[in-house]
Residue, then its C-alpha position, 0 to 999 in steps of 0.5 A: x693307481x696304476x703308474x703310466x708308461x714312462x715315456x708318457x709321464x712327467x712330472x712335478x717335484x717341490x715340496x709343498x706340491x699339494x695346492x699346485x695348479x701345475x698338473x691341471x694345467x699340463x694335463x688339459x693341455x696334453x688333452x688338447x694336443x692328443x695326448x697319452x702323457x700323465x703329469x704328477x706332482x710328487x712331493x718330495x722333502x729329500x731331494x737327493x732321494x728324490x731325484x735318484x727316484x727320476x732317475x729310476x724311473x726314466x720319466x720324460x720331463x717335468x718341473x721343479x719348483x720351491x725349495x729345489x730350483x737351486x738344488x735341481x740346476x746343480x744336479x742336472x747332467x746338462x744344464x742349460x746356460x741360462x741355468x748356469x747363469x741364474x742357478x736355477x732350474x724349473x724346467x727338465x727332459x731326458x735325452x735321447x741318450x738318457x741324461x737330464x737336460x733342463x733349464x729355467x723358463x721362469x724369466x721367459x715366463x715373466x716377461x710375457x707375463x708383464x707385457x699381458x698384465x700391463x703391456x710393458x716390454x723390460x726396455x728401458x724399464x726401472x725395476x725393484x726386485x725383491x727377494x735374490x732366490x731362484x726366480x728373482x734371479x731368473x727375473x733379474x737377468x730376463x730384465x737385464x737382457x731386455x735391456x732395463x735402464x735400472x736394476x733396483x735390489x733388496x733382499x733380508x740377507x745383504x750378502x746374497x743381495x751383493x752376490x746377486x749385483x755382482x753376477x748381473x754386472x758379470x753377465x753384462x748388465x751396464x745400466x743402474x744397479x743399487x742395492x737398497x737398504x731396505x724394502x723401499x724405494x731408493x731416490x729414484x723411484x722405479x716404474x714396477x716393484x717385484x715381490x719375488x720373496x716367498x712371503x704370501x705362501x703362507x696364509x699370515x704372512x706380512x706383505x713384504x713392503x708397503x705402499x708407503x715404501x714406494x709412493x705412487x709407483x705405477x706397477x706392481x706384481x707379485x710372483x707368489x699367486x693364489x685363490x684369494x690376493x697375497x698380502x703383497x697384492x692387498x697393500x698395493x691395491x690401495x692406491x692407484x698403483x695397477x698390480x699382477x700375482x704370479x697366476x700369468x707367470x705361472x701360465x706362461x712359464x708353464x708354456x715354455x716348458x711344454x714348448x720344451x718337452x714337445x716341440x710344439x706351441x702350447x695351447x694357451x687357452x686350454x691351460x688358461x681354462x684350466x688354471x681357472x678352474x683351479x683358482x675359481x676365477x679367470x685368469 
């Protein structure tokens, strides 16, 4: 295979990438848009490696994804505030003067992703947030910037959990903030759960709560997508709470990036058919 010309070629690095639906996604909307660019995955396992690689080859922009968001937010030349700020990056292009620029569009992503899966804007919102990685991180400050009432975290290691608060407090965040004792609701119970730990990548992990955990909670979403429902979604599908995988999200960040790297509006429901058609059902 014959590689494209580096101002039409963007890409995708992670490790896994091989079960992504992010060069569809892209691919179909630069068709719609009339456009030359090619978008590859590229699994990389060294990262140092592998950005030395972009940097060779002079590609216009892509995406990072699990486990490089954090590595990738540190290497870039010019990182954006917000990357800074979450410590994240899944979004990159190159400058006019051949730097790479990048930030994160995860916690623009999620909120759009909320207000189509369950209209619900982040104002005034109580949220649970579960998990202190890169997108619990971007997912946080995005809420907290919306204006949510209340802040609930839990992670498996309690000092990225306080770590987490601590900048969030820092960035300006003035509304309820607990740090809970484990993967359940504190007193007060919050109006959406957020699975952002990357339990449902694999095909038997556990579900990261239970439903026990957080009786009668309204909404919950996953940020771990896939063809069949993550065991996120299996156990909250049980009772009447309304819940969401990552597939929007997925849709949407990915948007933002395009809207980045071109200028222009995406066109969302060409990469929606897309994604689809990936997943082998509607998105």
């Amino acid at each position: 295979m014959s590689t494209p010309p580096a101002e039409d070629l963007f890409v995708l690095i992670g490790h896994p990438v091989a079960r992504s639906a992010s060069p569809a996604m892209h691919q179909a909307a630069f068709a719609a848009l009339g456009s030359r660019a090619r978008y590859l995955a590229l699994d990389v396992s060294d990262f140092a490696a592998g950005w030395e690689a972009l940097r060779r080859l002079e590609v216009r922009g892509g995406n990072v994804t699990i486990p490089w968001k954090e590595r990738a937010a540190a290497a870039l030349d010019d990182p954006s505030p917000d990357s800074v700020l979450c410590r994240s990056a899944n979004t990159f292009w190159r400058t006019p003067e051949g730097r790479l620029a990048g930030t994160q569009t995860d916690g623009e992503g999620f909120l759009r992703a909320l207000w189509e899966a369950f209209g619900l804007a982040p104002e005034g919102l109580r949220v649970a947030v579960l998990g202190a990685g890169g997108g619990a991180r971007a997912v946080l400050h995005a809420l907290a910037r919306g204006g949510a009432a209340a802040l609930h975290l839990w992670n498996r290691s309690t000092a990225r959990a306080e770590m987490l608060a601590r900048e969030l407090v820092r960035a300006g965040f003035g509304g309820e903030l607990v740090l809970l004792e484990g993967p359940r609701a504190a007193v007060a119970r919050p109006d959406l759960l957020v699975n952002a730990t990357s339990l449902g990548l694999r095909p038997h992990d556990p579900a990261p709560a239970t439903a026990a955990a957080f009786p009668g909670i309204p909404f919950a979403m996953d940020l771990v997508y896939g063809s069949e429902p993550t065991p996120f979604l299996r156990e909250f599908t049980r009772g009447e709470t309304r819940v969401a995988d990552g597939r929007l999200m997925l849709l949407h960040q990915a948007a933002c990036s395009l809207e980045l790297w071109l200028d222009k509006p995406a066109p969302l429901a060409e990469m929606r058919k897309a994604l689809a058609r990936v997943l082998g059902e509607a998105v």
